[in-house]
N, C-alpha and C positions, 0 to 999 in steps of 0.2 A: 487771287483777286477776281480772275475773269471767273472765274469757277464761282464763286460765292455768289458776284451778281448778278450770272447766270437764275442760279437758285431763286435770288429775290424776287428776280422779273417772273420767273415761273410763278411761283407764289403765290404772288398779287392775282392775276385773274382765277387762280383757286379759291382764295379770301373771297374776292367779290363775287362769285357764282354761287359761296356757299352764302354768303352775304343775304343774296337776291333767293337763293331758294328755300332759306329761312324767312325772309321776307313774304314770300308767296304761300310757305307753308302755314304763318301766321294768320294773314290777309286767308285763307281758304277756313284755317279752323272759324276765324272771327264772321264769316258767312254762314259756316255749320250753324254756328253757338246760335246768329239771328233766325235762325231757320226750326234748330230742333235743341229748344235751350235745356241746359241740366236744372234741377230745385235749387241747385246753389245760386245761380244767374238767371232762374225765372224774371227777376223785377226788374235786371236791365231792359231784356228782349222787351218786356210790358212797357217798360217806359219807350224804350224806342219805336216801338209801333206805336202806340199813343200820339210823339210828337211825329214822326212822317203822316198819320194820317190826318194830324191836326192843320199841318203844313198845304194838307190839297183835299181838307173836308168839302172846299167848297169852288173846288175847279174844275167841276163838270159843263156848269153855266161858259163861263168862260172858254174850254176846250169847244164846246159846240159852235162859241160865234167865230173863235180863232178858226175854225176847221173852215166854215165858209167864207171866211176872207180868205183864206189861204187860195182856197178853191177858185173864186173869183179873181184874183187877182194871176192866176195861170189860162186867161180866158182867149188870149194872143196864142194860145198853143196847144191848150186842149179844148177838145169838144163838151160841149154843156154839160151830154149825156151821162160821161165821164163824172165831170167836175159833179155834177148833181149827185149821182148816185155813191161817190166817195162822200162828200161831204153829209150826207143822210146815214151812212151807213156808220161811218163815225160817232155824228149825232148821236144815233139809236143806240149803240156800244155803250156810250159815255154814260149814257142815263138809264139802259137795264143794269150798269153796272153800280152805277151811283145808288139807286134803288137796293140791288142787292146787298151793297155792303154797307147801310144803314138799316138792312134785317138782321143780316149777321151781327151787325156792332150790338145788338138786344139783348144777346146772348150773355152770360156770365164772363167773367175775364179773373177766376180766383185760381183754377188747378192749372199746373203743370200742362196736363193734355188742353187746358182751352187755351192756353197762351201758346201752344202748336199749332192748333189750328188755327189761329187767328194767325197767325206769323204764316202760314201757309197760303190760306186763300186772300190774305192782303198782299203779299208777295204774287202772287199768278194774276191777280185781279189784277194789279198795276203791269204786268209785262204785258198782258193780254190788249190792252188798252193800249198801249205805248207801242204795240207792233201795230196798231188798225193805224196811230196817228201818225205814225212812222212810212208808212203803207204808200206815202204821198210819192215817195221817193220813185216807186216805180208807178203806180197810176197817174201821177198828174205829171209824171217825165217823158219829154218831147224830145224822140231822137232826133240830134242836130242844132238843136236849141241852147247854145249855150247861156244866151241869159237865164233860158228856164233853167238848167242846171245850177247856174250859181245860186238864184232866188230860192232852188228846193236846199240846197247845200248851207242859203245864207237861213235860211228858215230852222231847217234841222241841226245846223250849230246852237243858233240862242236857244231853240227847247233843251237842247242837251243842257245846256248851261244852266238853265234856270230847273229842271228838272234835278239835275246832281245837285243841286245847292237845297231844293228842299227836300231830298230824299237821303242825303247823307247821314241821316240820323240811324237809322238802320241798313246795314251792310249787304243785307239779300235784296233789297227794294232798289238800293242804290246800283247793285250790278243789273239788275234787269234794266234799268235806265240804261245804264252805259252801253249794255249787249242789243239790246234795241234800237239806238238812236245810230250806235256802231255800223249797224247791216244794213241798215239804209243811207246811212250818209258815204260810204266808202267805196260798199259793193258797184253801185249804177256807177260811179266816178272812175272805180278801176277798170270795170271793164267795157268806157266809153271808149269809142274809136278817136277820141279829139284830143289832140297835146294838152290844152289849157284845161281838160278833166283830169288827167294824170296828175297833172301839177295840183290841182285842186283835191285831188284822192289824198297823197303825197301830206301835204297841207290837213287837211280831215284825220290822218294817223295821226298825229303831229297833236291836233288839238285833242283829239277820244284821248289819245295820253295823257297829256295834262289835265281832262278832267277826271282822267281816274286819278291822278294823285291826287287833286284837290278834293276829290271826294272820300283819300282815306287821310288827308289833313283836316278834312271838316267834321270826319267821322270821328277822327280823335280827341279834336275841342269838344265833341257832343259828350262822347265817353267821357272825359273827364270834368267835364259837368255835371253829367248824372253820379258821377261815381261820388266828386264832391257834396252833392244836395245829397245822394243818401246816406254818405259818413255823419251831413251834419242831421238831416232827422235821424237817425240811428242815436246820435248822442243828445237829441234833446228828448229821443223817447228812455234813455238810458238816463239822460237829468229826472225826467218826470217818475221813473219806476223809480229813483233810486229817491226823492224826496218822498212818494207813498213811504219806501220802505222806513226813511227816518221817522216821518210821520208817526207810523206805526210803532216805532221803536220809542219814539218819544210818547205815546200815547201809552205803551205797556209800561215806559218808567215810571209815568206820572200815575199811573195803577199802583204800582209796586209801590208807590212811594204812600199814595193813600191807602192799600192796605197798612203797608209798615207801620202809618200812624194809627191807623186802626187798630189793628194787632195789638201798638203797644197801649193805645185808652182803651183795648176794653181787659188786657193782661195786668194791668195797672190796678182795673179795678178788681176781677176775679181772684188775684193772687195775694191783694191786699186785706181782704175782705175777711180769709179762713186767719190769714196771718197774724192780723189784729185781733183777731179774740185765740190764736191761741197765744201770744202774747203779753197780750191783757190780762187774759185769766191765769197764766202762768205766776205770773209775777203776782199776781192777789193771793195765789198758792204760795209760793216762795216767800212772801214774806207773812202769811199767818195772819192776812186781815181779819180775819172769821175768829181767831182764838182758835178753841178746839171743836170750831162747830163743823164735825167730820164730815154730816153730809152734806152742808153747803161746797167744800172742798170736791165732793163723789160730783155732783152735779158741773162744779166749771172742768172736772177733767172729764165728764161725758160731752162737753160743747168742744173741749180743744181735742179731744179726742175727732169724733163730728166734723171739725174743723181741717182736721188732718187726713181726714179720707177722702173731705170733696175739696181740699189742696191736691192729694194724690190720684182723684181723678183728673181735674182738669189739668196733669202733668200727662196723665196717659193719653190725654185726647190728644194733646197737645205733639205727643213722641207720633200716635197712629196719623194725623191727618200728615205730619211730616215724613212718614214714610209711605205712605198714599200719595203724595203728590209727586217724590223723589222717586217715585217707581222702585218702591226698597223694600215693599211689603211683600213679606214671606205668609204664605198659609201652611199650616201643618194640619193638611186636610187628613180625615178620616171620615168613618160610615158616624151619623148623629142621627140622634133619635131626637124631630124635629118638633115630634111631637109632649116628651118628655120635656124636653126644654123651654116652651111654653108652656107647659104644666107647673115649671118652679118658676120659671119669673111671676107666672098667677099669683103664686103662693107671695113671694116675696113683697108683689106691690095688693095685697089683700089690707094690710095695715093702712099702710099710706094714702089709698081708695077711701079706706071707713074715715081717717081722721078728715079729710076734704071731703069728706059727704057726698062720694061717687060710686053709683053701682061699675061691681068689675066682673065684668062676662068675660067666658073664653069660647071659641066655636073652631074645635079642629076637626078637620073628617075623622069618621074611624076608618081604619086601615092605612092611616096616612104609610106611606115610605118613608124609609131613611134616606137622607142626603150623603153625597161623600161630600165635606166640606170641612171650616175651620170651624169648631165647637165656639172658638170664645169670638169671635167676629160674629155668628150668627148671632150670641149671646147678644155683644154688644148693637146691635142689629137694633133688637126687637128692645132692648132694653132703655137706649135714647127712645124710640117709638112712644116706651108707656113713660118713660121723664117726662117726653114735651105734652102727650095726651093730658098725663094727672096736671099740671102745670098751668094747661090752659085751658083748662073744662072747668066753669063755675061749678058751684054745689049742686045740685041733684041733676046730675049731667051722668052720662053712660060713657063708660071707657071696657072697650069689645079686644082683645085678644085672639087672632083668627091663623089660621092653616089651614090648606087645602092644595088637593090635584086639580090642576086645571085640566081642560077639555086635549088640548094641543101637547100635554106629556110634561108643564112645566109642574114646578112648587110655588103658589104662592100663600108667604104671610105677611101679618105687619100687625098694624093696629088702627082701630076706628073709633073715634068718639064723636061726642055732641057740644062741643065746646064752639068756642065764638068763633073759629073760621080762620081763612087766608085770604086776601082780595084777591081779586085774578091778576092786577096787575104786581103783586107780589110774589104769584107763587114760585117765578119764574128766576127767582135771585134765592127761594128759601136752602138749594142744596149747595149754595156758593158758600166759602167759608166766611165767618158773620151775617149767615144771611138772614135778615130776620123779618116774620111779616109786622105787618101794622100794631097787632094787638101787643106786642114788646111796650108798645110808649104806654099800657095804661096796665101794666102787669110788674108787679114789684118785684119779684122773682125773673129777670131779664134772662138769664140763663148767659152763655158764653157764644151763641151761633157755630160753636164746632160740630153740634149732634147729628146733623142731618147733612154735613158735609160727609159725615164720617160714614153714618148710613149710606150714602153713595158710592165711597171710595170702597167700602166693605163690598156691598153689592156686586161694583161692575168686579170687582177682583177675582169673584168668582164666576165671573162670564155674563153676570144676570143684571137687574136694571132696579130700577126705581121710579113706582110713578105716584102721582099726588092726585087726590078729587078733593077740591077744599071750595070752601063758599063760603062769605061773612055770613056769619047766626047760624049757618044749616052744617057746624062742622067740617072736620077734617079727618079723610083717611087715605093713607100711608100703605100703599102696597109694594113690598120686595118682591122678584118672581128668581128664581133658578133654573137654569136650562135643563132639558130634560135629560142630558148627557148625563147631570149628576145626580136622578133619583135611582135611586135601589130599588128592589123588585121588593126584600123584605120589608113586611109591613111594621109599623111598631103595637104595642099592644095597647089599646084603646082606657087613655087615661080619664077617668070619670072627676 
């Protein structure tokens, strides 16, 4: 028994000394931190210099007339010459210093290093000061005088007081008070020759004590008040980013959802459109309206035929713009002959050109190179290009077929006509899917708005772009370009 509460008793001042030097080791990092703060705790340090120097922006006035009462009122024990020249010299401190750290405050206060140095020289600037005002203790101290000792002792108690109360917001400002006020209030009392300074030294340890705790309980209310106001702006900048974000998410539904309807009035009409006459005319087949008039028959299965090709296109546009935007589009690139393949779409839209009463020019460089690319994306490239050209170019309009080297090592082609144009403030929706300009409302033939999404999605897929020069009345042209990674050295052979 005696043996055990031997142990306990030992113990205990183990406990409490580790207690106290985790206490201290705490209390010294929490002076580091104010001093030489990390990125993570940059905004306390900010904040707490901010409110200590808001606490005494405007206590230099005041320190200057405090210093000369002071002064004057030790007039029973020291000499004027004294009293003067402490109280001026003071003065003068207070207001180069005041001066100076409303130059310094001009400065930035955003990185890491300026919230060092700002924590640096507002920390020295305030010891600096607080040792001149502190200073009293031996200048205006009359050996023998004990009133004058208690009046400097009852003087430098309430600044300490009043000082640690506004300086506790910051931990390294808050100990230069204490370490200041400390060496003057105690030093002169301990090593007076008179009993009732002893006792009043005595007395002075007694209270520096108490107000260093009060100023790491005052420091603590401060800390968790800042801690608390920054959790809650933190969550009301984390309310405000997270309603942008719904915002936004709600703004792409409501997109999605007027495509979706879009998609499906204009699916609705392009699908219905091949459907109903191959349907119609099916059935006038089927059941023999004609009698045996065979070529009335040849002619409705050349429309449902017709019918079923531009149903099976707008299925493939439909499969391509869904694997372009799904990121699912494969190229099964090889060497094309870029120029050959503008040579037969020529050919292909030569009919279609004459029956719309449009001249069809082609202008390829000779020597053009070959591309490494997808033959039928190219195809389908240039091929939307001469749909929408023939499509929107009134009668004796020019519809231009082109290819070339550019200067910078690209390929560009596309197609140019003389047709009615794009407004400017359209052209900039024409390569969105449905994107269509103005001239759709007075053109019978509206087309499905996939062509020139698709042309884009072709494009960038092979690294390269798409750009547009369009104008109401002064036409439209449509240039692809390809990087110059994918032109070939060999030329193709110069199609006439």
């Amino acid at each position: 028994m005696g043996t055990s509460v031997v142990a306990v008793i030992e113990h205990r001042p183990q406990t409490a000394a580790g207690a106290l030097r985790r206490a201290i080791g705490l209390l010294a990092a929490e002076i580091a931190r104010s001093l030489w703060p990390t990125p993570e705790n940059r905004w306390l340090t900010a904040v707490e210099l901010l409110m200590a120097r808001r606490s005494t922006r405007f206590a230099a006035p005041f320190m200057i007339a405090a210093g000369f009462v002071v002064a004057q009122s030790c007039a029973d024990w020291i000499s004027w010459d004294v009293r003067i020249a402490w109280s001026v010299a003071v003065a003068t401190l207070a207001l180069t210093l005041h001066v100076a750290t409303r130059h310094l405050e001009k400065r930035s206060f955003d990185t890491i290093e300026e919230v060092r140095s700002r924590a640096l020289w507002q920390t020295g600037f305030t010891f600096i000061f607080l040792m001149a005002w502190c200073s009293m203790g031996v200048f205006l101290w009359a050996r023998g005088a004990v009133v004058d000792h208690m009046f400097i002792a009852l003087v430098l108690a309430a600044s300490l007081a009043g000082s640690v109360s506004l300086a506790a917001a910051h931990p390294a400002t808050a100990l230069a008070v204490i370490v200041s006020h400390a060496i003057f209030l105690i030093a002169p009392l301990a090593f007076s020759t008179l009993p009732l300074d002893h006792a009043l030294a005595v007395l002075s340890v007694a209270f520096v004590s108490m107000m260093s705790v009060q100023a790491v309980v005052l420091h603590g209310s401060h800390k968790k008040m800042f801690m608390l106001e920054h959790e809650r702006a933190s969550l009301v900048e984390g309310l405000r980013l997270a309603k942008q974000e719904s915002d936004r998410d709600r703004a792409r539904a409501s997109a999605a959802s007027r495509t979706k309807s879009q998609f499906l009035s204009n699916m609705n009409h392009e699908l219905r459109t091949p459907m109903n006459a191959i349907l119609g005319f099916s059935e006038l087949i089927k059941h023999k309206a004609f009698g045996t008039a065979i070529d009335k028959y040849a002619e409705y299965a050349e429309i449902i035929h017709q019918s079923g090709q531009n149903l099976l296109g707008l299925i493939d546009d439909m499969l391509d713009l869904a694997k372009i935007e799904g990121g699912k589009l494969s190229l099964r690139e090889s060497e094309v002959d870029l120029g050959q393949l503008i040579f037969d779409i020529y050919h292909e839209y030569e009919s279609r050109a004459g029956e719309a009463q449009l001249s069809l020019l082609k202008k390829v460089s000779p020597g053009l190179p070959r591309v490494f690319a997808d033959d039928r994306a190219l195809r389908q490239i240039v091929v939307n290009l001469m749909s929408n050209a023939v499509k929107f170019t009134p009668a004796g309009g020019c519809v231009t077929l082109f290819a070339q080297l550019e200067a910078d090592g690209r390929i560009a082609f596309g197609v140019d006509d003389t047709g009615m144009g794009i407004a400017e403030e359209d052209q900039s929706h024409v390569f969105e899917r449905f994107g269509r300009g103005r001239h759709d409302v007075t053109t019978l033939d509206k087309g499905t708005g996939l062509g020139l999404a698709i042309v884009k999605g072709f494009a960038e897929a092979h690294d390269g772009v798409v750009e547009l020069a369009s104008a109401l009345g002064a036409g439209t042209r449509v240039t692809a370009y390809l990087p110059a990674e994918r032109v070939r050295a060999q030329p193709t052979r110069n199609t006439a």
